[in-house]
C-alpha positions in Angstrom: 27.9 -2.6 28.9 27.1 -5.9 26.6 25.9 -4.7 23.9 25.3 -1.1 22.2 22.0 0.3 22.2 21.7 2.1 19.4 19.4 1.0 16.7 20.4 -0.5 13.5 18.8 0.6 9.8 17.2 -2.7 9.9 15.3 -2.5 13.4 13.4 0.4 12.4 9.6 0.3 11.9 9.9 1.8 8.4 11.3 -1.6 7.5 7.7 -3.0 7.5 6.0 -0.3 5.7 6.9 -1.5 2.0 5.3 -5.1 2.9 2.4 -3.9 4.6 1.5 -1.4 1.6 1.7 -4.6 -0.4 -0.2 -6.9 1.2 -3.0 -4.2 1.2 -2.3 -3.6 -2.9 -3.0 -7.2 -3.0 -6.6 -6.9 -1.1 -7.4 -3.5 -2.6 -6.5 -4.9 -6.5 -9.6 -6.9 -7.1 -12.0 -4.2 -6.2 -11.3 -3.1 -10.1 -12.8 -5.7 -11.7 -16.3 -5.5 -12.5 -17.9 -8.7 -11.3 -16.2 -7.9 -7.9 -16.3 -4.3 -7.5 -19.4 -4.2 -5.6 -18.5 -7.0 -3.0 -15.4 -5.6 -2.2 -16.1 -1.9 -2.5 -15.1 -0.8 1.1 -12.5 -3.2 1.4 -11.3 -2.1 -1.8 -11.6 1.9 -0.5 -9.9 1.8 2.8 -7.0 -1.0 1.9 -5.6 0.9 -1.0 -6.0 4.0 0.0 -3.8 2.8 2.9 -1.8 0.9 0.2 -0.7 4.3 -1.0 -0.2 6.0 1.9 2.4 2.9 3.2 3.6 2.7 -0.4 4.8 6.2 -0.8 6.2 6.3 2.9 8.2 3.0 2.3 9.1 4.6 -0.7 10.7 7.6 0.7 12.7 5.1 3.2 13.8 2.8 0.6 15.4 5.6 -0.7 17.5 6.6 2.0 18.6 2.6 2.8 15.9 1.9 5.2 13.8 -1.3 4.0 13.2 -2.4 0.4 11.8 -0.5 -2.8 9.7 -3.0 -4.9 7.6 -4.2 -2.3 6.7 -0.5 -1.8 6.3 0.4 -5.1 4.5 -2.9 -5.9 2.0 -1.8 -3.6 1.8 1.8 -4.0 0.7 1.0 -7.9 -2.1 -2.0 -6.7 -3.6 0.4 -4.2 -3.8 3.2 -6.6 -5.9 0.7 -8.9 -8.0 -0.2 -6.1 -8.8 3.5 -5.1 -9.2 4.0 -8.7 -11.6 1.5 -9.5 -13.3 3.1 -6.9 -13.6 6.3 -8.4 -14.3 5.0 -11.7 -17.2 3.6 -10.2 -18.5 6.6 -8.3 -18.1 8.5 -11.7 -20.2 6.2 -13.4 -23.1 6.3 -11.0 -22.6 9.9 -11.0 -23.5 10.4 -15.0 
C-alpha cells in the first residue's frame, strides 16, 4: 500500500462548517438595519438561521480540534442578529 487511508482531522467536512456559517452571518447581518430589512427579509430569514445552525455545529467541532472556532462563532452571533431582526420586525407588525 502507498499511502494510508485513513482520514486526517483536517479532511473532514466539519472543517468547512465554521466558514460557511460565516459567510451566511455576513449575508444574514444587514437584514437588521432598517432601511434594508424589507429588501433583504428572506434572505436575511433563511441565511442566518442557517448561520446558526452551521455556527453552533462548527462550534461543537472546533472544540474537539476539528476546524477553527472564531469563524464559527463569528458567524453564529451575525446570523443570530439576522434572525433577530427578523423577529423584531414581525413583533412590530404584530402590535
Amino acid at each position: 500500500m502507498p499511502a494510508p487511508t485513513t482520514p486526517d482531522t483536517h479532511d473532514t467536512p466539519a472543517v468547512a462548517l465554521g466558514p460557511t456559517a460565516l459567510v451566511l452571518g455576513i449575508i444574514a447581518a444587514p437584514g437588521v438595519w432598517p432601511g434594508l430589512m424589507f429588501a433583504l427579509m428572506p434572505w436575511s430569514w433563511l441565511a442566518g438561521a442557517l448561520a446558526v445552525t452551521f455556527g453552533l455545529a462548527g462550534i461543537h467541532f472546533a472544540r474537539q480540534g476539528i476546524g477553527r472556532m472564531w469563524p464559527a462563532a463569528a458567524g453564529t452571533v451575525l446570523g443570530t442578529l439576522g434572525v433577530a431582526g427578523f423577529f423584531v420586525l414581525m413583533a412590530a407588525f404584530s402590535v
